[in-house]
MARDO-798130 format. One record per residue (C-alpha): x, y, z. Coordinates in steps of 0.2 Angstrom, whole numbers, padded with zeros to 4 digits, always signed. Each point is the difference from the previous one (the first is absolute). Layout:
BEGIN
XYZ...
//
This chain:
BEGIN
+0593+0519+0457+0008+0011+0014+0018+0003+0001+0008-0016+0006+0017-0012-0002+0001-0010-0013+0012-0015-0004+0005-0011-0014+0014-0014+0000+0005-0008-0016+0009-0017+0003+0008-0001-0016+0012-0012-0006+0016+0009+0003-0006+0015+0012-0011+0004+0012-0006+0017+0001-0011+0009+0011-0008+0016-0003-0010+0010+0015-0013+0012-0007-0009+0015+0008-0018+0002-0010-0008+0017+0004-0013+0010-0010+0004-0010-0017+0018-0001+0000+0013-0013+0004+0015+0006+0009+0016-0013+0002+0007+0002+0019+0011-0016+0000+0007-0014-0014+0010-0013+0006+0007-0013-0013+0011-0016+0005+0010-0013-0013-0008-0017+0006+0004-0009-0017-0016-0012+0004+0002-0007-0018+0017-0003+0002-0003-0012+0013-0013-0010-0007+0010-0018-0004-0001-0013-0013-0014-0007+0008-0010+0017-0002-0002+0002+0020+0008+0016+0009+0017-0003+0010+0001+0000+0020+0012+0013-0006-0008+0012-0010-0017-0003+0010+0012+0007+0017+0005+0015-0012-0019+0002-0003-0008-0002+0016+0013+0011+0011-0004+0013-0014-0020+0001+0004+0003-0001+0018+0009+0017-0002-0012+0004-0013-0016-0004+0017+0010+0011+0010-0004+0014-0012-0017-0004-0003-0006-0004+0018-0011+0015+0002-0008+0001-0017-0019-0011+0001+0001-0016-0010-0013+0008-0011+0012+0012-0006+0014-0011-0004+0002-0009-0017+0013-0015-0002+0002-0009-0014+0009-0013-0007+0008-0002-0019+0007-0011-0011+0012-0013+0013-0013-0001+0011-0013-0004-0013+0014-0015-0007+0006-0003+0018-0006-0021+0004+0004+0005+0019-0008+0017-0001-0013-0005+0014+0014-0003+0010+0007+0016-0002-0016+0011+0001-0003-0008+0016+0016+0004+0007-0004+0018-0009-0014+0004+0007+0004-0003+0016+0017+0013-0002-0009+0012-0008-0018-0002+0012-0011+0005-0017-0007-0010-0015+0008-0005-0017-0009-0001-0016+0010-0008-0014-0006+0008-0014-0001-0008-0019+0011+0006-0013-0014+0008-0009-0005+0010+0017+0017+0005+0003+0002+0005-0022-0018+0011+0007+0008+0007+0016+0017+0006-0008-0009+0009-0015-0013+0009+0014+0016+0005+0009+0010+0007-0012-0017+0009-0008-0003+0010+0016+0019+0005+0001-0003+0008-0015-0008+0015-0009-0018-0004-0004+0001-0004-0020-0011-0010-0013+0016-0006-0008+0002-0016-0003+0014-0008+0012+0011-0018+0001+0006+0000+0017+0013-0016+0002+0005-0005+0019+0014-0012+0000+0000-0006+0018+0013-0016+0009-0012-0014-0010-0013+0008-0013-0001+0013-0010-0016+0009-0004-0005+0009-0015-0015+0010-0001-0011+0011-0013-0012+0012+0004-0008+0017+0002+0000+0009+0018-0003-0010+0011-0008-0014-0011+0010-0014-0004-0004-0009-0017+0012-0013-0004+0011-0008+0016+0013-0012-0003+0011-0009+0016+0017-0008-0005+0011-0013+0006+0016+0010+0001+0005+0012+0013+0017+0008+0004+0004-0014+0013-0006-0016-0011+0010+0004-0017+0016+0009+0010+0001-0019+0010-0003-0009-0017+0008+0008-0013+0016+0005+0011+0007-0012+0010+0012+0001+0013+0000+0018-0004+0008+0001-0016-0003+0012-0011+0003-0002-0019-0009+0002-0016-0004-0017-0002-0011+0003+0016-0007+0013-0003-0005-0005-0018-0006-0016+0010-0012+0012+0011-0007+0011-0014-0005-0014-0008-0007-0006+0014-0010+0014+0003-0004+0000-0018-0009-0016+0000-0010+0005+0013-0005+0015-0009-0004-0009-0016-0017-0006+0002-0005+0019+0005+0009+0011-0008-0012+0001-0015-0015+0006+0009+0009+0015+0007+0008+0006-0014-0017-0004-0009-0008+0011+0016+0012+0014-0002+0004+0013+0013+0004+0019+0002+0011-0001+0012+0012-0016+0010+0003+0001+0017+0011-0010+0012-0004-0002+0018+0007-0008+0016+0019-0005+0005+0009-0006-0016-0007+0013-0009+0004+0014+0011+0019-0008+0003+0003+0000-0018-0005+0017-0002+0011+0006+0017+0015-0010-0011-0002+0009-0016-0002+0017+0007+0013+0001+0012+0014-0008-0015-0008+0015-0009-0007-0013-0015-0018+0008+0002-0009+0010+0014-0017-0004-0006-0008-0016-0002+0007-0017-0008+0005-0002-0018+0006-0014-0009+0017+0009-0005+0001+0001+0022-0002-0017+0003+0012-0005-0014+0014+0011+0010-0003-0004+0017+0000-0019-0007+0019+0003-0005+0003+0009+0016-0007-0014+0011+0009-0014-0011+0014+0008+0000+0001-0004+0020+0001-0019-0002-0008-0006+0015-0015+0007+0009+0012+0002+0015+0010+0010-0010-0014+0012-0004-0001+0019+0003-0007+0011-0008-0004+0020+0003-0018+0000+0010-0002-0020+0001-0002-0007+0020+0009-0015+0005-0017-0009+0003-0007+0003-0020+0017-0004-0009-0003-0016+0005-0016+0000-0011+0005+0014-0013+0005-0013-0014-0016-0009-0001-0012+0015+0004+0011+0008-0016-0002-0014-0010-0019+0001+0001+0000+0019-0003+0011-0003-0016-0011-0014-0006-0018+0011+0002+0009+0016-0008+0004-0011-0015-0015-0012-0002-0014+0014+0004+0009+0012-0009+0000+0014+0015+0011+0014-0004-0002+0008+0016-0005-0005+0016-0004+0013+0013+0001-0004+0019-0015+0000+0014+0000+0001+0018-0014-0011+0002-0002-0016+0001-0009-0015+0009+0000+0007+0018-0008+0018-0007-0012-0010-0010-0006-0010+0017-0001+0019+0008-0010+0005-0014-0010-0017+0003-0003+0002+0016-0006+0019+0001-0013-0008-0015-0007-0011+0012-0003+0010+0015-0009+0013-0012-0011-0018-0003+0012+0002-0021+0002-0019+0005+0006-0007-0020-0006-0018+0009-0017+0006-0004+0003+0007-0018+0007-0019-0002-0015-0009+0008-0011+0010-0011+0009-0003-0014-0001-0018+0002-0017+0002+0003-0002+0003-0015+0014-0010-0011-0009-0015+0006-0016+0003+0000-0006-0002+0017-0019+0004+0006+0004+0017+0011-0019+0000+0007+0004-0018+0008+0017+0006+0004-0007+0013+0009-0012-0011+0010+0014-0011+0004+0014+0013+0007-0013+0012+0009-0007-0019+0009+0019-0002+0005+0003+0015+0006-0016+0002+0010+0004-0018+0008+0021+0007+0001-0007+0015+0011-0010-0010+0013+0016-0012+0001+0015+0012+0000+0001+0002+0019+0000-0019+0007+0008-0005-0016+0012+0014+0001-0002+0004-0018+0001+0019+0003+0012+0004-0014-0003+0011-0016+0012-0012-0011-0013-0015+0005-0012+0010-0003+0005+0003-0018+0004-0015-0002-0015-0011+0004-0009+0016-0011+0009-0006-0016-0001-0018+0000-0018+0002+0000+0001+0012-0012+0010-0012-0011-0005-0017+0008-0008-0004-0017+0013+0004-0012+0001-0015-0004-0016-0004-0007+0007+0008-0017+0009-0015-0005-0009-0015+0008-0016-0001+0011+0007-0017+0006+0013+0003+0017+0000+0018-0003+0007+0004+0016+0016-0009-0008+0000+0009-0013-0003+0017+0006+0014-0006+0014+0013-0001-0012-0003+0014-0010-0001+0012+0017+0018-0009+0003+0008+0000-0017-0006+0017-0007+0008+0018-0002-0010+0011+0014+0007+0017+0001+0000+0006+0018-0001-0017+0008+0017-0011+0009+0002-0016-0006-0006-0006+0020-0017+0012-0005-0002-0011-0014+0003-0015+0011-0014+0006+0010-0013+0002-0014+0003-0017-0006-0003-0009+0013-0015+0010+0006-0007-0002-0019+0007-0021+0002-0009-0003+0016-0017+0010-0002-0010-0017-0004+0003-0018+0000+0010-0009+0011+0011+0010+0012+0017-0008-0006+0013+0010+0012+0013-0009-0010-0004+0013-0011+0005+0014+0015+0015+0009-0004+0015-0002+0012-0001+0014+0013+0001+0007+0016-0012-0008+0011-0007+0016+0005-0001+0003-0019-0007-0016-0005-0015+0002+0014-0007+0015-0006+0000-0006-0018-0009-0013+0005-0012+0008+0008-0002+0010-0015-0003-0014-0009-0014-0005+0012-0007+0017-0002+0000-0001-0019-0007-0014+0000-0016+0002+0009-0003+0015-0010+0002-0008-0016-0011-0015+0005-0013+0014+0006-0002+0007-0019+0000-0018-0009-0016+0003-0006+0007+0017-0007-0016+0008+0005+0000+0020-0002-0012+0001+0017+0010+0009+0014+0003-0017+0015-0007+0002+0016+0006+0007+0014+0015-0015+0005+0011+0001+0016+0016-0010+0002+0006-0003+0015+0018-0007+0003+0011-0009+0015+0018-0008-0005-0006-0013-0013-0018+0001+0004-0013+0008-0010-0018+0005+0002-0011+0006-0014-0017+0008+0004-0012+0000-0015-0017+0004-0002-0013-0017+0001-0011+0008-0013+0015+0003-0012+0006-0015+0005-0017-0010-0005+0000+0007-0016+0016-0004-0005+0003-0018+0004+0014-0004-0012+0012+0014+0008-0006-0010+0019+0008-0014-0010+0015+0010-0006+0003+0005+0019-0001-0020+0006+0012-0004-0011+0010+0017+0004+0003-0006+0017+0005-0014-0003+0015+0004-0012+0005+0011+0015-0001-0015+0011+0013-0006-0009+0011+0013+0004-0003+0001+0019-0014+0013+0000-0018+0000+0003-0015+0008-0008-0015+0002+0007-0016+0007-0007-0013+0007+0010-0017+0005-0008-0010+0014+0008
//
């Protein structure tokens, strides 16, 4: 990969940050970080959609946020989404509106990926060692604990507490007593009780805390002179007086503490005290990384063709028993037909590209738990499953690719997006679809030499007479193609020569 500009944005639940990287000969260097307090969780209401309010916060953010990132190429950028926008009902809504402020692509990543991303992070960030490590993110929503060795996670939990939820539950109107903070270490508690076993069953060398909270409560203790390194149980217990002592979160100052986190400082506390406790951590150790280093690391991965999404097509592969040779047959017919239709289709696009690769790859994953509607099954597992390196809108992509490559095209089954967005998976699906009619028969003899020939919604498929003659039912299998894409407005021809 030659040196070039890299960007990562993390839309997290209580901050945004930004991190502009130089990549040259190996290394990463940091040239610009930008962090703004958006509280995006904090705005969601009772009715689990994101305020006018907090969405104007958000949006005015990013558009500053596209200014800064207006000369990097889209392929270089990385922007995702965490836990608000993954509860968010109107989070359509907002990424419209965010997309257009920020002029790139958002992935809203699952809890899982975003468990995987933070542990890559704050790997690289430090020395290389086989240690075994439990790196804990509390973020504005969720927080992640994760076990592994380098840069391999092994056992990756997401959380429904974050510094914003439990600080707006567990304290309101600001107060700050005992009571409430019992009431939020409890709280964080339960959501540790179903997990905590495992990890301290795992074990681990070392505990190390990353991202905002974690970095705040250190600043706190070191600069009342409490402890310099790391977080202890004896720490929190300290700062807890301290804070209480203050009454109200208005009233709240404290040495090294911005205006911006004391407002989230009870809850993000609370959450630290509860893992210290439960987990039985005696020390935790602080990282620089986090989630946007991890989506640095992830992109340099890709460029050098390291893309995970393979590793987890693979593994898949072979989790659920699918036939690779037919596999095979099926993506290399895709991508052939994909490289004679890219220009009038405008399909020209790497991301397509892998795309319509992997669904053919895993377009009969299904098959390993019932032969009959398959392409339903293998829909929703694509949909439902943990897939380490792929968004949630990845996933989306998959599945329907997988639901639509046979039968009846039900576009009811089409997810909801952009119209631009929504053609090209479409024709996708077409492409997909052809191919996998083509190797029905599942026979290992190479096809003959097909052209496709595209205009708008008309499609022209030269095959061979003779291959056609002896192959009668896929001439049947064609008829019947065309007119399921009648249905749809489009029109297959078949042309024999």
């Amino acid at each position: 990969m030659p040196d070039t500009q890299l960007a990562a944005l993390d839309l997290g639940s209580n901050s945004f940050h930004l991190v502009v990287a130089n990549y040259s000969n190996g290394r990463i260097g940091v040239v610009d970080k930008i962090k703004e307090t958006v509280r995006l969780a904090d705005g969601l209401n009772d009715s689990g959609e994101i305020s006018a309010e907090a969405m104007e916060r958000a949006v005015d953010c990013l558009t500053r946020f596209g200014q800064r990132l207006r000369t990097i190429p889209a392929d270089q950028v990385r922007v995702v989404g965490t836990n608000t926008l993954r509860k968010a009902k109107n989070s359509d809504k907002f990424l419209k509106r965010a997309r257009k402020a920020l002029n790139h692509n958002i992935e809203i990543i699952s809890g899982h990926e975003e468990a995987r991303m933070i542990f890559m992070g704050v790997s690289r960030a430090l020395d290389d060692s086989h240690k075994r490590r439990l790196v804990i993110d509390i973020g504005g929503g969720s927080t992640e604990l994760i076990l592994g060795k380098r840069f391999k996670p092994t056992v990756m939990d997401s959380l429904y507490m974050g510094c914003v939820s439990v600080s707006a539950s567990c304290f309101p109107k600001g107060k700050l007593s005992a009571d409430n903070y019992a009431l939020a270490v409890n709280t964080a508690r339960r959501e540790l009780e179903s997990v905590q076993a495992i990890y301290r069953q795992q074990g681990w060398d070392t505990a190390i805390g990353a991202s905002g909270t974690m970095h705040a409560v250190q600043s706190v203790l070191a600069a009342m002179d409490i402890s310099q390194r790391g977080i202890t149980l004896d720490g929190v217990k300290q700062l807890r007086d301290h804070m209480l002592a203050a009454g109200t979160i208005d009233n709240l100052a404290l040495p090294g503490l911005s205006k911006d986190r004391a407002a989230v400082l009870p809850g993000g506390l609370a959450i630290i005290h509860a893992l210290l406790g439960e987990l039985k951590i005696d020390h935790l150790r602080i990282s620089d990384g986090a989630l946007r280093e991890g989506l640095l690391f992830e992109m340099i991965g890709r460029a050098r063709h390291e893309d995970v999404r393979e590793h987890t097509a693979e593994d898949l592969s072979t989790r659920y028993h699918i036939d690779l040779e037919q596999a095979q047959r099926v993506a290399a017919t895709a991508q052939g037909l994909l490289k004679q239709v890219k220009q009038p289709w405008e399909l020209d696009n790497d991301e397509l590209h892998h795309s319509l690769n992997w669904a053919a790859a895993l377009h009969e994953i299904g098959l390993d738990i019932s032969h009959s509607s398959y392409h339903k099954h293998g829909a929703y597992l694509l949909e439902h499953m943990d897939m380490p390196g792929f968004s949630k809108l990845d996933q989306i992509r998959l599945a329907t690719l997988v639901r639509l490559h046979r039968r009846k095209l039900q576009l009811d089954a089409m997810p909801r997006l952009d119209e631009a967005d929504t053609e090209d998976l479409l024709r996708l699906t077409v492409l997909l679809r052809i191919a996998h009619l083509l190797h029905r028969s599942r026979n290992p003899e190479p096809l003959p030499k097909i052209k496709l020939r595209v205009a708008n919604t008309e499609l022209d498929l030269d095959i061979p007479n003779d291959w056609l003659k002896e192959h009668s039912l896929t001439r049947l299998d064609l008829a019947e193609e065309a007119d399921y894409l009648a249905s749809i407005g489009m029109t297959l021809t078949v042309s024999a020569n």
